[in-house]
C-alpha positions as CSV (number, residue, x, y, z in Angstrom):
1,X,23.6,-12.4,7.7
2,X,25.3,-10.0,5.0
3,X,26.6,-6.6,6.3
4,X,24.4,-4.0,4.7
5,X,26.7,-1.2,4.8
6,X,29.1,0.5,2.4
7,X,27.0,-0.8,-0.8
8,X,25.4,1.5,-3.1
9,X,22.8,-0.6,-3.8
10,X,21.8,-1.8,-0.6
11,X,21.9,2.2,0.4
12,X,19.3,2.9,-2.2
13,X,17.0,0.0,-0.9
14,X,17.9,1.1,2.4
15,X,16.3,4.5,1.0
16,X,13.5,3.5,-1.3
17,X,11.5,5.2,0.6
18,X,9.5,6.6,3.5
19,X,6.3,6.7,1.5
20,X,7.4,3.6,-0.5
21,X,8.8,1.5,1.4
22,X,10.6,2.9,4.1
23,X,13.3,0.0,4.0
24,X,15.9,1.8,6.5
25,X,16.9,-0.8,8.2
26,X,19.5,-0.6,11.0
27,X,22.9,0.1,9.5
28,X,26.2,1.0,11.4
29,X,30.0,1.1,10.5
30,X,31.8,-1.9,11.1
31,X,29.5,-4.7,9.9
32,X,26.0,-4.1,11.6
33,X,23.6,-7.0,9.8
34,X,19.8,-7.1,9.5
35,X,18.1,-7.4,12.5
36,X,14.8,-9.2,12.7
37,X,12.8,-6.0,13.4
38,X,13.8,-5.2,10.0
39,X,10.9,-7.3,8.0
40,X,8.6,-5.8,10.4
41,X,9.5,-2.1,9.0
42,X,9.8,-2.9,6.1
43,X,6.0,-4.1,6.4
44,X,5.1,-0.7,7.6
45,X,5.8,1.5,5.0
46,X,4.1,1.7,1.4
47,X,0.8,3.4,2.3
48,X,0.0,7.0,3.0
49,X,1.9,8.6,0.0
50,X,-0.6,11.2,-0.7
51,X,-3.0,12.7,-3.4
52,X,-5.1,11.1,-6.1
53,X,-8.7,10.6,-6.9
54,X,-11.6,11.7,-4.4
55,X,-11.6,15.3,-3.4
56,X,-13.8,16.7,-0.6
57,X,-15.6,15.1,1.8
58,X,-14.7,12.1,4.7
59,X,-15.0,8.2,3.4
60,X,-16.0,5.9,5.9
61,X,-13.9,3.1,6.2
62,X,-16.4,0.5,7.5
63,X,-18.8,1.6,4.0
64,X,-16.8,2.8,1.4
65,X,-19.3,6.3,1.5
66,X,-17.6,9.5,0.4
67,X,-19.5,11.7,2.5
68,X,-21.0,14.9,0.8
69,X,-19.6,13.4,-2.7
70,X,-21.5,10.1,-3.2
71,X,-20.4,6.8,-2.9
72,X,-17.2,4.8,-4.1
73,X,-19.1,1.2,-4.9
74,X,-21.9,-0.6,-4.6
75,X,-22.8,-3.1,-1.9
76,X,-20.2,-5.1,-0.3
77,X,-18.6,-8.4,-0.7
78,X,-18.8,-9.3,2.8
79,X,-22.4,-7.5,4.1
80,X,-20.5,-4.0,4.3
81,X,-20.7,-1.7,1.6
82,X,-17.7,-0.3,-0.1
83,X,-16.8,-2.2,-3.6
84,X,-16.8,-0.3,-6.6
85,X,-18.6,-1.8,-9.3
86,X,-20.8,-3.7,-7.6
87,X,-24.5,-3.6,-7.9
88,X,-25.8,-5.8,-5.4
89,X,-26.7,-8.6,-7.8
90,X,-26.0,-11.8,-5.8
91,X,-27.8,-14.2,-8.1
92,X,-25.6,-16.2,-10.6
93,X,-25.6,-16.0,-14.4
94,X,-24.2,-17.2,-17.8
95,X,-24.9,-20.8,-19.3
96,X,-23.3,-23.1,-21.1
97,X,-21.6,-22.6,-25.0
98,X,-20.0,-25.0,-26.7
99,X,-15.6,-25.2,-27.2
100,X,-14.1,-23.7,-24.8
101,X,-16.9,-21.3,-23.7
102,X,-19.2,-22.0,-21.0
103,X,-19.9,-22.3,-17.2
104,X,-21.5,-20.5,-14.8
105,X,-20.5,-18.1,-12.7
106,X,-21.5,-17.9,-8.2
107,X,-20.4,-14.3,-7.6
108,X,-19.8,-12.5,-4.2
109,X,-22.3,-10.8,-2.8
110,X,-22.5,-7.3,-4.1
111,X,-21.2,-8.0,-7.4
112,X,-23.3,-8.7,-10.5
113,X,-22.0,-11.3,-13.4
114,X,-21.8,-10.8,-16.9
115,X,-23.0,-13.8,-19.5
116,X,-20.2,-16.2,-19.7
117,X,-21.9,-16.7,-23.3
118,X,-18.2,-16.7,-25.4
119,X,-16.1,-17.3,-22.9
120,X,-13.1,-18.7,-24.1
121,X,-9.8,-20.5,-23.3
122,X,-6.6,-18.6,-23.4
123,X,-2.9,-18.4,-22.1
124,X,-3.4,-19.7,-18.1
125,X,-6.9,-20.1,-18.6
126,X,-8.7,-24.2,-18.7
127,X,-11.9,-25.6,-18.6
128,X,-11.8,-25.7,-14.9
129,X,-9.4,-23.3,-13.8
130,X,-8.0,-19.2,-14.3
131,X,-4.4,-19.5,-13.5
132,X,-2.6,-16.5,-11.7
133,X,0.6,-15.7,-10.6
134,X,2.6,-13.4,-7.7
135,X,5.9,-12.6,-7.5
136,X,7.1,-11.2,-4.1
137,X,10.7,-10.5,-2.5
138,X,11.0,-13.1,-0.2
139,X,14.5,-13.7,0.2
140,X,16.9,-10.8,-0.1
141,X,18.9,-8.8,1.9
142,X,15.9,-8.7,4.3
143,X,14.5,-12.0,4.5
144,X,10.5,-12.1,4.2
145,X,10.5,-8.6,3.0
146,X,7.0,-9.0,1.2
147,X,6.0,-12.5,2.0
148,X,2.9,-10.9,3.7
149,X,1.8,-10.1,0.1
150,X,2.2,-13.4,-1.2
151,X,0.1,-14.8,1.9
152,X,-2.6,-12.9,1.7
153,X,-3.2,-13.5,-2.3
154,X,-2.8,-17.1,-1.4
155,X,-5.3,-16.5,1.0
156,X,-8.0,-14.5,-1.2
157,X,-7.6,-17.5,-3.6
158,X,-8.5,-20.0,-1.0
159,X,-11.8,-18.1,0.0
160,X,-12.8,-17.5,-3.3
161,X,-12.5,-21.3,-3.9
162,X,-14.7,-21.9,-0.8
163,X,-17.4,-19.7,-2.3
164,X,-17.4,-18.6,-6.1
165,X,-16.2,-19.7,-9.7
166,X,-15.5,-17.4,-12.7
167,X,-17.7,-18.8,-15.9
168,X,-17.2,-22.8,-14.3
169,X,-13.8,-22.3,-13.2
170,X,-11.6,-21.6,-10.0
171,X,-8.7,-19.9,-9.0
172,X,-5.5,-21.4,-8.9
173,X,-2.4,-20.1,-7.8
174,X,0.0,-22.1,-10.0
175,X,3.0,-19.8,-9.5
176,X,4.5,-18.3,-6.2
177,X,7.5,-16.7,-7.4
178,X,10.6,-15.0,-5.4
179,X,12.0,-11.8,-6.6
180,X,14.5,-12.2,-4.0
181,X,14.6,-8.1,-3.7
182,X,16.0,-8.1,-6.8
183,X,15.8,-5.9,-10.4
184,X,17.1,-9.2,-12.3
185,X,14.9,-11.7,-10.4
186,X,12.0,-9.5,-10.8
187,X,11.7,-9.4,-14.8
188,X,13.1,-13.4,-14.6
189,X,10.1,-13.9,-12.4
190,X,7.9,-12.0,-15.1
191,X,8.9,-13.5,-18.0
192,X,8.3,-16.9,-16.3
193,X,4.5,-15.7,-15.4
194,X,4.0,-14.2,-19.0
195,X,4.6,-17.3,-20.0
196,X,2.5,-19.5,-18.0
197,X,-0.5,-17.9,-16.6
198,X,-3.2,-15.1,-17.0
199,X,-2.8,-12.4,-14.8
200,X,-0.4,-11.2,-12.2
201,X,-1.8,-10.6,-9.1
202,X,-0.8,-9.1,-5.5
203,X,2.7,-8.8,-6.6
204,X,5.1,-6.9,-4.6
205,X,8.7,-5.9,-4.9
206,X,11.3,-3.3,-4.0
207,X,12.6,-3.4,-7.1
208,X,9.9,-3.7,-9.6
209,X,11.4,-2.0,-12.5
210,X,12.7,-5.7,-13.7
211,X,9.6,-6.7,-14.7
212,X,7.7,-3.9,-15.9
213,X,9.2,-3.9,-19.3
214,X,7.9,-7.8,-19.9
215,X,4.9,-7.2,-18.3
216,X,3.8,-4.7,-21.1
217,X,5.6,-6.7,-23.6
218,X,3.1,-9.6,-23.1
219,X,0.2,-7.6,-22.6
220,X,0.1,-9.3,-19.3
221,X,-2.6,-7.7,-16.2
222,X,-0.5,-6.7,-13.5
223,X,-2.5,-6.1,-10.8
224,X,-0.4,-5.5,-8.1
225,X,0.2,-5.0,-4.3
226,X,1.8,-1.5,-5.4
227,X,4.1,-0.2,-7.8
228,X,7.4,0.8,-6.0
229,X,9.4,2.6,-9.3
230,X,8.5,5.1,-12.0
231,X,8.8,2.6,-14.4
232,X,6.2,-0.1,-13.2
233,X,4.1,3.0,-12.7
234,X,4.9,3.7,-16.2
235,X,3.6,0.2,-17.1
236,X,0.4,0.1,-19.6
237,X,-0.7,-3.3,-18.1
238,X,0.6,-2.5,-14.1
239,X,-1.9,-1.3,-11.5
240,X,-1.3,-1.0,-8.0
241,X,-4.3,-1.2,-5.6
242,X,-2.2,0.7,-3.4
243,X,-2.3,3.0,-5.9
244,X,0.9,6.0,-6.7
245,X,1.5,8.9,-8.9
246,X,4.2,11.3,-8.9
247,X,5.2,14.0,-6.8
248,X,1.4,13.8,-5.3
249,X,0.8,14.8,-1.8
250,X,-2.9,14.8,0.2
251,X,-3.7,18.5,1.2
252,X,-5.7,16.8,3.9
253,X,-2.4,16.7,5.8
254,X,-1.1,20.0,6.2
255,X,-4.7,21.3,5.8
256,X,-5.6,20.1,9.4
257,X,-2.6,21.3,11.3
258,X,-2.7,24.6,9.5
259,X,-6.3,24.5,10.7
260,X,-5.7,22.9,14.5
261,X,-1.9,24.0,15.2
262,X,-1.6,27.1,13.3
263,X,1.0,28.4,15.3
264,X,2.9,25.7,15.5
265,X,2.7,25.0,11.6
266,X,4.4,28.3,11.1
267,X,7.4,27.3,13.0
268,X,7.7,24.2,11.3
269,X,11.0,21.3,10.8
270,X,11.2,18.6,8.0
271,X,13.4,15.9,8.3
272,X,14.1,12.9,6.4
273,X,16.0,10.3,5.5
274,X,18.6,11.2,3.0
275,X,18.6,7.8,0.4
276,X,16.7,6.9,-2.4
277,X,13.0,8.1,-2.4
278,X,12.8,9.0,0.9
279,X,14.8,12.3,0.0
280,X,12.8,12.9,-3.1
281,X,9.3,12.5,-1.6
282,X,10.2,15.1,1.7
283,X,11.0,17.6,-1.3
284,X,7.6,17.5,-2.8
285,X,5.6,16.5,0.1
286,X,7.3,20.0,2.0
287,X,6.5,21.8,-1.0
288,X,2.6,21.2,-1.0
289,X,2.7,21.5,2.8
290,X,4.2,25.0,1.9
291,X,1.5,25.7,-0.8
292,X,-1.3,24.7,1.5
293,X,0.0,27.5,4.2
294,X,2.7,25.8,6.6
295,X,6.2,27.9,7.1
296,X,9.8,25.7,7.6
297,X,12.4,26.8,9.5
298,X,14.6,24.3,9.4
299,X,15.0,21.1,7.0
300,X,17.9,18.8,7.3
301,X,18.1,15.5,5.6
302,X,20.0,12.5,8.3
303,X,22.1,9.7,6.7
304,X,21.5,6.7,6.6
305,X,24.2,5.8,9.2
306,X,23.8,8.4,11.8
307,X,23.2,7.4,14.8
308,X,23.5,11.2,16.6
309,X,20.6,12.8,16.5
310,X,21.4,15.1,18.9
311,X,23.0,18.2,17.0
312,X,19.8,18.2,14.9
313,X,17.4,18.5,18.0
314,X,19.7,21.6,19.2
315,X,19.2,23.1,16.0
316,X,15.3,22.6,16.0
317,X,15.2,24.1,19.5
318,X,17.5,26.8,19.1
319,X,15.2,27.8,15.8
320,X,12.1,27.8,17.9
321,X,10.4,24.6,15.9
322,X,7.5,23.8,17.3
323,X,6.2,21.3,14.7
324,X,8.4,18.4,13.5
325,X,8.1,16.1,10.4
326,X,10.4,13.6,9.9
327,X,10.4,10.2,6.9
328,X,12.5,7.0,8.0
329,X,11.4,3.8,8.9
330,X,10.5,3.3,12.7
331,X,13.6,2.7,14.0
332,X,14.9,6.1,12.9
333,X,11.8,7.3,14.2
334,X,12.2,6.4,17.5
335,X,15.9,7.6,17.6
336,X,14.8,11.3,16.4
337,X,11.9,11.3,19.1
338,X,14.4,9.6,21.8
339,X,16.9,12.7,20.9
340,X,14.4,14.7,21.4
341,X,13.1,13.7,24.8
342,X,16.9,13.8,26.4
343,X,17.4,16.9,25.0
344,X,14.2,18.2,26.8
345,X,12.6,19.4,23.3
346,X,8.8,19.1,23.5
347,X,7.4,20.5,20.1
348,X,3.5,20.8,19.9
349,X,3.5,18.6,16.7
350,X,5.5,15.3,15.6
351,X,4.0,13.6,12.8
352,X,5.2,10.3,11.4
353,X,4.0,8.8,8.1
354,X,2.6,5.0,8.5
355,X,6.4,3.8,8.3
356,X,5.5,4.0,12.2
357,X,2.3,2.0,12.4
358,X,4.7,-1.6,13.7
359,X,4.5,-2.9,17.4
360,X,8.0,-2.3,17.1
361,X,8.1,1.3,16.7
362,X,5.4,1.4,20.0
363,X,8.1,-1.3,22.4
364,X,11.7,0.6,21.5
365,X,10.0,3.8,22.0
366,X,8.3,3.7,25.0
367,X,7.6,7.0,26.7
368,X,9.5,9.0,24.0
369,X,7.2,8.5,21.6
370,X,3.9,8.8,23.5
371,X,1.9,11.9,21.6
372,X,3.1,11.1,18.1
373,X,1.2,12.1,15.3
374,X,0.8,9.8,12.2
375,X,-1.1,9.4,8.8
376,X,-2.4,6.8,7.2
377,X,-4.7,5.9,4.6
378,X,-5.9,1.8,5.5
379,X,-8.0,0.4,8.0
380,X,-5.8,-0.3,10.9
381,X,-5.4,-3.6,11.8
382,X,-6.9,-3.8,15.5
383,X,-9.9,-2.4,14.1
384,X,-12.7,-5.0,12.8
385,X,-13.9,-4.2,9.1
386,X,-15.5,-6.5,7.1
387,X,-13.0,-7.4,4.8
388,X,-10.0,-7.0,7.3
389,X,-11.7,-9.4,8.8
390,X,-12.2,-11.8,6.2
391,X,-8.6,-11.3,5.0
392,X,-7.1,-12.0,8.8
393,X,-9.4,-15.1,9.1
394,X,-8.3,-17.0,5.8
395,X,-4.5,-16.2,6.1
396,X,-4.5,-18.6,9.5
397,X,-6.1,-21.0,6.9
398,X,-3.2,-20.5,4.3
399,X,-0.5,-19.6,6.5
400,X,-1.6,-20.3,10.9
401,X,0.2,-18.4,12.7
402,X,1.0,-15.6,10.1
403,X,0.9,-12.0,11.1
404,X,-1.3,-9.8,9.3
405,X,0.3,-6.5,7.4
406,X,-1.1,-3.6,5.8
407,X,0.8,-4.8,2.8
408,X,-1.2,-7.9,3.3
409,X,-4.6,-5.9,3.2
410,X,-3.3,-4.5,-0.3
411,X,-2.7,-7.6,-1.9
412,X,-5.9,-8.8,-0.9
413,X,-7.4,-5.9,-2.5
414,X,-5.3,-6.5,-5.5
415,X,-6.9,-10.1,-5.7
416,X,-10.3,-8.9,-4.8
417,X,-10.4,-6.1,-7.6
418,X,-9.0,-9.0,-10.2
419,X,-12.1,-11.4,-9.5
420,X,-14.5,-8.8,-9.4
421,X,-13.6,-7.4,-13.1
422,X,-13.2,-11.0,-14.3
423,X,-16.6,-12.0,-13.1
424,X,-18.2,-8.7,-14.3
425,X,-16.4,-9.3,-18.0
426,X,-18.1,-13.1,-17.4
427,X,-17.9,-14.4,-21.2
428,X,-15.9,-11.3,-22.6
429,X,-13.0,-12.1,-20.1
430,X,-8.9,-12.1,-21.9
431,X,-6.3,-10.2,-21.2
432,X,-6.8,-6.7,-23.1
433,X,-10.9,-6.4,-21.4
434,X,-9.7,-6.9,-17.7
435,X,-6.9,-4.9,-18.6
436,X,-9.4,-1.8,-20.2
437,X,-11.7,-2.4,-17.3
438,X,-9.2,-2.0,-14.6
439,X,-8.5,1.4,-15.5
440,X,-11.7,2.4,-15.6
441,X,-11.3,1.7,-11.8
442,X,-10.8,5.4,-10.0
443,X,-11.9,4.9,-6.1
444,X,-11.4,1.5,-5.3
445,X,-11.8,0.3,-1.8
446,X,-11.1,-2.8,-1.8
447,X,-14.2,-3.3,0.3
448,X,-13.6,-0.3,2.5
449,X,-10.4,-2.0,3.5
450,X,-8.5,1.3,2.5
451,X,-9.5,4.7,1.2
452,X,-10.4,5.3,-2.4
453,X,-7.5,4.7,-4.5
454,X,-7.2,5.3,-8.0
455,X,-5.8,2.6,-9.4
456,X,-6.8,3.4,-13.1
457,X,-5.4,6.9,-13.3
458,X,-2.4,5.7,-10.7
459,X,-2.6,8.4,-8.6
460,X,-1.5,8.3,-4.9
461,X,-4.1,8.6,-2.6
462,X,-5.4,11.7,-1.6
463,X,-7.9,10.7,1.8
464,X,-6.5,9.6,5.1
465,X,-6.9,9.6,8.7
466,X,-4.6,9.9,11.8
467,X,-3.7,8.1,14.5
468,X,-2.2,9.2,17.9
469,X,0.0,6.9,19.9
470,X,-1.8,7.0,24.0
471,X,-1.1,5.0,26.4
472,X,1.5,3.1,24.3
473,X,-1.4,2.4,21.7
474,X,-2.2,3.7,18.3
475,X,-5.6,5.1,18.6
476,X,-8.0,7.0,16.5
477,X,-7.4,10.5,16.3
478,X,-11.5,11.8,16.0
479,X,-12.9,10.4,13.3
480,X,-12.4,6.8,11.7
481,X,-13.4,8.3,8.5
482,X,-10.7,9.7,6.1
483,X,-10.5,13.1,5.0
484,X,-10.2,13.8,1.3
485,X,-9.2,17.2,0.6
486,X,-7.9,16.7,-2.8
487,X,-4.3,16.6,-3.3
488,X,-1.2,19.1,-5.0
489,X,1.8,18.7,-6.7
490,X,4.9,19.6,-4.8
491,X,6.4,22.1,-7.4
């Protein structure tokens, strides 16, 4: 494998971001490579970025139900409630017309079909099939980056097969492209799906700014895993059903400790990674934590390459901190909290953002990081949800032996939210309606997979829950439901 140190590049990926991506992958002087653990946090990383679209209230992740606030969908594709848009019309519609038009349409449970009356062919789009396309990094300086994301669309086409057509047609997957981590590969990856089918779904990359320029060029839907850079988020035709805005951060956050560790939120430490976004996002996500009552006494942002943490634990101690934040992917993580525990610093409060949520973070860390604190805004994989479920059951179809990833759940929501406007547009289905009607989309679920995200408005999300690590397990901290208390902007 490459060395990944020294280029400016690979120190921005490296960087792109806690709340991103939280790609820091070990690095040292001398010629360090990749290590496997890598790919793993790299898949723990995008979600849990803050603020966006449902304020007030818990959602319960099992229903999709905004609690106090009404409700984020109709019934659910899978017997659980929690999709938006649906209705609960199960029973299938449309007819034949004559051309191109025609078919009929078996929908999911939950979701009711529009007339296929007019439907017509188009770019990617037959008589018997809608033709889609993902582009993912899967080779790159960390190999298998966001192959999770390509799995799981290929999955979500392989159960809609099983069950469901659009107006007479099925799904087909006709191209599984490789960004290879890569601003280039991306928009040669793009133009090649502009080209040659109908939509973009479930697509993930670190560095989607190549595309997004094509993308809106073709007028072609984007409906993606998540959109990493401001300029896919700038993209008229790009939606993330991990949705993200700009400088948006949940209040729900520092609400609670404010509300449960008020002490130790006055004596408060921020630390972070100090490449790429990681740095910008601890700016704005200290500044709402500051607006919403929480005091810092000490903020230092680590390098990318240091490996002592030690001086900055003495200087939290001798400071008095008794409440410590800190963005990096796990691996940083668990140096800051092994520093800690040989330095004999026990702060009240560490919290972690969902760069944590990996096995690996739980094994390296051991007894050093039993207590953590961490945020995050998807149903956890242990748990059983009804879509979870459905998504972990077809990947071993697709892909046996595959491992499961929160990124994963997102591009199955990315997939999910594509059929479910296609079938609702039935004969009025191109390009420009599924693109109108996905903005109109401002608390999607995905099934209550995840909180409420707003994909239209591309807003990061503002509910979430926490987890505790006990007994060498993440565990539910209360309540399964998220909290959404609305979200600020870190000013």
């Amino acid at each position: 494998m490459q060395s990944v140190v020294g280029s400016a590049r690979t120190r921005r990926l490296l960087g792109i971001g806690a709340m991103t991506i939280a790609l820091a992958v070990p690095t040292a002087c001398g010629g360090s490579a990749l290590e496997p653990e890598a790919v793993r946090s790299a898949n723990a990383g995008l979600a849990g970025t803050s603020a966006g679209g449902v304020a007030g209230g818990v959602v319960d992740p099992g229903t999709g139900v905004v609690g106090g606030t009404g409700t984020t969908g109709g019934t659910g594709t899978t017997g659980g409630t929690g999709t938006t848009g649906g209705t609960g019309g199960t029973g299938t519609t449309g007819g034949t017309t004559g051309g191109t038009g025609g078919g009929t349409t078996s929908p999911p449970p939950g979701v009711k079909a529009a007339s296929c009356a007019g439907f017509k062919n188009s770019k990617g789009i037959t008589d018997t099939q809608i033709q889609i396309g993902n582009s993912a990094d899967i080779s790159g300086p960390v190999p298998g980056l966001f192959t999770s994301a390509q799995q799981a669309t290929k999955a979500y086409v392989a159960y809609f097969n099983a069950t469901s057509k659009i107006c007479g047609r099925s799904l087909a997957l006709t191209q599984a492209l490789d960004s290879r981590t890569d601003a280039g590969a991306d928009q040669a990856s793009y133009q090649k799906l502009c080209d040659s089918v109908f939509a973009a779904v479930g697509s993930m990359s670190a560095f989607d700014s190549g595309g997004a320029g094509v993308a809106q060029g073709c007028g072609l839907p984007d409906i993606r895993t998540s959109s990493v850079t401001g300029d896919r988020n700038d993209c008229s035709t790009c939606f993330g059903a991990q949705a993200t805005g700009k400088h948006e951060f949940s209040n729900a956050v520092p609400d609670y400790f404010v509300k449960n560790y008020k002490d130790a939120s006055q004596n408060a430490a921020f630390l972070y990674l100090n490449a790429g976004a990681a740095a910008e996002n601890a700016k704005y996500q200290q500044k709402v934590e500051q607006q919403r009552g929480m005091r810092f006494v000490y903020t230092q942002a680590i390098d990318v390459a240091d490996f002592n943490y030690g001086p900055y634990v003495q200087q939290m101690k001798s400071k008095g901190v008794k409440w410590v934040q800190f963005i990096g992917a796990y691996q940083q993580s668990v140096r800051l909290a092994q520093a800690m525990q040989s330095a004999g610093f026990k702060p009240q409060v560490r919290l972690y953002d969902p760069s944590v949520y990996d096995q690996g973070f739980l094994k390296t860390g051991g007894s050093a990081v039993e207590g953590v604190f961490l945020f995050i805004n998807f149903t956890p994989l242990e748990e059983s949800q009804p879509e979870l479920n459905l998504y972990k059951q077809w990947l071993q179809q697709v892909a046996p032996g595959a491992q499961p990833t929160f990124f994963g759940e997102f591009a199955w929501s990315a997939a999910k939210l594509f059929v479910e406007e296609s079938i609702k547009l039935g004969g009025k289905l191109n390009r420009a309606s599924l693109i109108a009607a996905i903005r109109k989309q401002r608390a999607w679920t995905g099934g209550g997979m995840h909180g409420p995200m707003d994909v239209g408005g591309k807003h990061s999300p503002s509910c979430i829950r926490f987890m505790q690590v006990k007994g060498g397990k993440f565990v539910p901290l209360g309540s399964t439901k998220y909290t959404c208390s609305g979200a600020s902007v870190g000013r």
